[in-house]
C-alpha positions as CSV (number, residue, x, y, z in Angstrom):
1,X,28.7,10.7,-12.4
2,X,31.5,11.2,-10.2
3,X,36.0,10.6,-11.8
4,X,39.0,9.8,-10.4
5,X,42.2,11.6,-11.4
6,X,46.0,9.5,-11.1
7,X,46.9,13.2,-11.3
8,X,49.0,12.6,-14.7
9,X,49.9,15.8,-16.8
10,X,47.0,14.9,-19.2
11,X,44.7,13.5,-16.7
12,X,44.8,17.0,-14.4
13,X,44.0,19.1,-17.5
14,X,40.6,16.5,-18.4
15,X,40.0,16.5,-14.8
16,X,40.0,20.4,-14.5
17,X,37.4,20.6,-17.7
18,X,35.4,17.6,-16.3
19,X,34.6,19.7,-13.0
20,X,34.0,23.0,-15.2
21,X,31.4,21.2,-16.4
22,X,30.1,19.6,-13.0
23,X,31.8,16.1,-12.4
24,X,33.2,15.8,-9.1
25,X,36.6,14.8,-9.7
26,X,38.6,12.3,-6.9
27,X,42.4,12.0,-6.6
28,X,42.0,8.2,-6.1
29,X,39.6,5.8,-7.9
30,X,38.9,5.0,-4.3
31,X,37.6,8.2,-3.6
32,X,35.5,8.4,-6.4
33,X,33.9,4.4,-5.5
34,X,33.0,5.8,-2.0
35,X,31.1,9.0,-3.5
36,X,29.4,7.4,-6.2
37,X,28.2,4.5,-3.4
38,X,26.8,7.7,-1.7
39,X,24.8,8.7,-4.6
40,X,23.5,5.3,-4.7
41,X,22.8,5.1,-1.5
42,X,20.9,8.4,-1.1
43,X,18.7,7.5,-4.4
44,X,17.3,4.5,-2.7
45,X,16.6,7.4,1.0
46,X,15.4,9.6,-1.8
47,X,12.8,6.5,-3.4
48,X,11.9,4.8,-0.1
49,X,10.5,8.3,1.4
50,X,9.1,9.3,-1.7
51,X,11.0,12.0,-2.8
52,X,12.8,10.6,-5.7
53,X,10.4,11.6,-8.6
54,X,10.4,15.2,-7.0
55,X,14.1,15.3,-7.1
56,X,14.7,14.0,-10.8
57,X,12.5,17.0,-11.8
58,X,14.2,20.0,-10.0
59,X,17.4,18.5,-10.9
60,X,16.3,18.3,-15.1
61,X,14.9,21.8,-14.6
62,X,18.5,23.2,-13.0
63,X,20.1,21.3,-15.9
64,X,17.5,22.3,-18.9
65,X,16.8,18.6,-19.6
């Protein structure tokens, strides 16, 4: 999950709690395309050598899920 702030009074203060809690927050929606195409683009790296599986798992055990 990745956001994108338009840096609006109300908007700055969501954005501040979204990345307390551990979304990357963008100032452009821009931004926030080109890193969640990233992610994308790493899960399919991560499934074609394999490693996809093991990374779902240490990523539920870092988040208790």
């Amino acid at each position: 999950v990745v956001g994108a702030d338009n840096c609006g009074t109300y908007t700055w203060k969501q954005a501040i709690l979204a990345e307390e809690k551990g979304t990357p927050m963008y100032l452009s929606v821009e931004r926030a395309a080109k890193a969640a195409w990233a992610l994308y683009k790493y899960g399919e790296w991560l499934r074609k050598n394999n490693k996809y599986e093991d990374y779902v798992e240490r990523f539920r055990k870092i988040i208790g899920y």
